[in-house]
C-alpha positions in Angstrom: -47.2 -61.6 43.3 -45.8 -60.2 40.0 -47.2 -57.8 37.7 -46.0 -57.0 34.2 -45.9 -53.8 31.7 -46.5 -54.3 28.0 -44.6 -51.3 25.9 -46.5 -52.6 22.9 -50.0 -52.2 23.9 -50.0 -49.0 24.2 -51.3 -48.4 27.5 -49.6 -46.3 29.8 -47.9 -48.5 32.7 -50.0 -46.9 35.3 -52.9 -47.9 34.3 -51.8 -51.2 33.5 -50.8 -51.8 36.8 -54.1 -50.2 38.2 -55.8 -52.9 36.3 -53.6 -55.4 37.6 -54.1 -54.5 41.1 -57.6 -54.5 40.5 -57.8 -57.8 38.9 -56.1 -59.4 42.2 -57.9 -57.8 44.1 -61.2 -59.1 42.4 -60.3 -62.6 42.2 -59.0 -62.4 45.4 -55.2 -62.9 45.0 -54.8 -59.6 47.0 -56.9 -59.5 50.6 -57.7 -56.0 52.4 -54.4 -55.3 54.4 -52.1 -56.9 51.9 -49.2 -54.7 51.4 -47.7 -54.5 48.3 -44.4 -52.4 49.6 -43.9 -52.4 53.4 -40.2 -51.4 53.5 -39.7 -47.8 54.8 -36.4 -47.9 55.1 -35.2 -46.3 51.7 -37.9 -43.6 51.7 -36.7 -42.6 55.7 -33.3 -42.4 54.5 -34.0 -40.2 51.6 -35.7 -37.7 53.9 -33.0 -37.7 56.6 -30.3 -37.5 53.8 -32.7 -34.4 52.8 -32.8 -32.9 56.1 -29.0 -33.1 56.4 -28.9 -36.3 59.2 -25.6 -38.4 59.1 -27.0 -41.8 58.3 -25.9 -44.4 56.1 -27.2 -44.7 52.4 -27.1 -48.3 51.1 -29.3 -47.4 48.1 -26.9 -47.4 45.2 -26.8 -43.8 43.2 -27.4 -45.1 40.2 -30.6 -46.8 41.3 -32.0 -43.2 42.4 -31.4 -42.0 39.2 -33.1 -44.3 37.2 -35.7 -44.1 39.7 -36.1 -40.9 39.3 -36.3 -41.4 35.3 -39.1 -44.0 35.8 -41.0 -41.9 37.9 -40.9 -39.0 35.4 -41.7 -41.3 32.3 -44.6 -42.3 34.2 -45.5 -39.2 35.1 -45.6 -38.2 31.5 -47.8 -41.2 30.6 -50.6 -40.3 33.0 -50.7 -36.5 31.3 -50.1 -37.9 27.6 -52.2 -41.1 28.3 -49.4 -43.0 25.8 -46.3 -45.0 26.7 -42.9 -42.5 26.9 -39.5 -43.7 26.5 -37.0 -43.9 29.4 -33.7 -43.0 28.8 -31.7 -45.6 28.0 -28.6 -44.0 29.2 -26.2 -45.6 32.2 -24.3 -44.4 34.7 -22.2 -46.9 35.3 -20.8 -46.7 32.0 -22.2 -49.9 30.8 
């Protein structure tokens, strides 16, 4: 399952994909118990990295940090209720 986000609509991404989620869950593309992320591993790593554990980090650093850019753009959508820009900027020098 795929879902999209529309800049030019004007509705922030969240909601979008709320309404997305909804819709498949309506029509029935989505059944209770489907998971939609089932892969622990990355969020277990970032809290052993956070408590200090030796462990091995495959997630690339620059994919954190434009994680952590999406997450505050949409962040900023749910409070302003309109789309906010992501920084276009790259680490990798690209």
């Amino acid at each position: 399952m795929q879902f999209s986000l529309n800049p030019s609509t004007g509705q922030p991404f969240y909601l979008q994909l709320i309404l997305q989620i909804r819709n498949a869950i309506e029509t029935g593309v989505l059944q209770p118990g489907d998971a939609l992320y089932n892969c622990d591993g990355p969020p277990n790593t970032l809290v052993d990295l956070a408590l200090g554990k030796d462990v091995r980090n495959w997630a690339p650093g620059e994919l954190g940090a434009r994680t952590v850019e999406i997450l505050d753009a949409a962040y900023r959508s749910a409070k302003s209720g309109r789309v906010e820009q992501v920084s276009t900027l790259s680490l990798a020098g690209g």
